[in-house]
N, C-alpha and C positions, 0 to 999 in steps of 0.2 A: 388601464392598458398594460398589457404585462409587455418585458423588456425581452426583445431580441437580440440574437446574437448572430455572425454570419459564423461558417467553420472558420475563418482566418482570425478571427476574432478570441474563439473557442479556444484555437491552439494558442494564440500568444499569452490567454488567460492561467492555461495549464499547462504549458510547456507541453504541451504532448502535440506531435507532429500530423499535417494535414492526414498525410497515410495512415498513421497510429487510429486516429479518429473513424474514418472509413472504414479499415479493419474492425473498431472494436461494434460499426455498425454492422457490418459483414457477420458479425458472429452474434447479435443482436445484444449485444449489450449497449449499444444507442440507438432509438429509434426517435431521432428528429424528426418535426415535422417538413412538409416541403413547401415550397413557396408557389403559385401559379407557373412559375418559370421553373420549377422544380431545383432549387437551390434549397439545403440544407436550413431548416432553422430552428434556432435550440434558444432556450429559454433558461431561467435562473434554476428551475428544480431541473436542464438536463446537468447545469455548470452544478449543482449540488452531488448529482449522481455520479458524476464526473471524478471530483474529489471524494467520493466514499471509493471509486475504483482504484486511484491514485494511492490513498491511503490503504488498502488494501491490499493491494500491492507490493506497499511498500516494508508492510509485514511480513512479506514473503510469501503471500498467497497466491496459488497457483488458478492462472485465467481460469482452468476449467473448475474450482472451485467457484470464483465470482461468476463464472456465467450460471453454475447451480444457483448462486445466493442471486443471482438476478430473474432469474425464472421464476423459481419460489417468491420474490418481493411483487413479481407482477402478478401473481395470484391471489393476492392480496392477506388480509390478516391472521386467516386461516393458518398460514406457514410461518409465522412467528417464529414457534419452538422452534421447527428445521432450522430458522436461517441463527434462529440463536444457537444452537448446535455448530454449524458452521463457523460461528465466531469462536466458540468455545473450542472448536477444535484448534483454531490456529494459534488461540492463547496460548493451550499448552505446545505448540511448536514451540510459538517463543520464548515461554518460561526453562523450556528445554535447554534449547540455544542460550538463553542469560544463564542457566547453570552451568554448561559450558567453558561460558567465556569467564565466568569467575573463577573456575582453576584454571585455568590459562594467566589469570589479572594474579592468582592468588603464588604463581607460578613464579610470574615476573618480581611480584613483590619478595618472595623470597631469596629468587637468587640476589635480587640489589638489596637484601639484609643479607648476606651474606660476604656480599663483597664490600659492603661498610665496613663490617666485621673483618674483613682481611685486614682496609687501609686502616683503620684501626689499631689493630697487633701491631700493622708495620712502622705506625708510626711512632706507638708505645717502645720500641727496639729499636730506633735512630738514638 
């Protein structure tokens, strides 16, 4: 017997909000099924999909990117390459972005060797 979930369930599992959840059915990136009484019900592979959106996300991937990489997944294996493309694209965002932030990091490091190097001097001249 596979494990159900209600949405209030869903959302406390992912912290993502009853509306968020709706929404992201609204734009067909969840397609729960419904109950006789037509209440939402979602299962451990929607709470997987859920978390790859999550995570996704969290990269900085923009919705209408996952709703491509979710289209393309329900066509099944054929669109492999696409969605791996899709990932690959957002890698290099991030690799971007980490380049970035290490002249900024490399930035910060500098200026506090710098000012070592001041208290340094000044303290050699007391």
């Amino acid at each position: 017997m596979t494990k159900t979930y209600k949405i209030s369930e869903i959302s406390n599992m992912t912290d993502l909000s009853i509306p968020t959840l709706r929404y992201y059915e609204k734009l067909g990136l969840l397609k729960p099924a419904r109950s006789s009484n037509n209440y939402r019900i979602f299962t451990d592979k929607d709470l997987r999909w859920i978390e790859f959106i999550n995570r996704a996300k969290a990269t900085g991937m923009p919705l209408s990117k996952i709703i491509e990489y979710s289209r393309l997944r329900e066509q099944g294996n054929e669109t492999i390459k696409e969605r791996i493309d899709i990932l690959e694209q957002q890698e290099q965002i991030l690799y971007t972005e980490q380049q970035k932030i290490q002249i900024h990091i490399d930035f910060l490091q500098n200026k506090k060797l710098h000012y070592a190097k001041l208290i340094a001097k000044y303290k050699n001249h007391k």
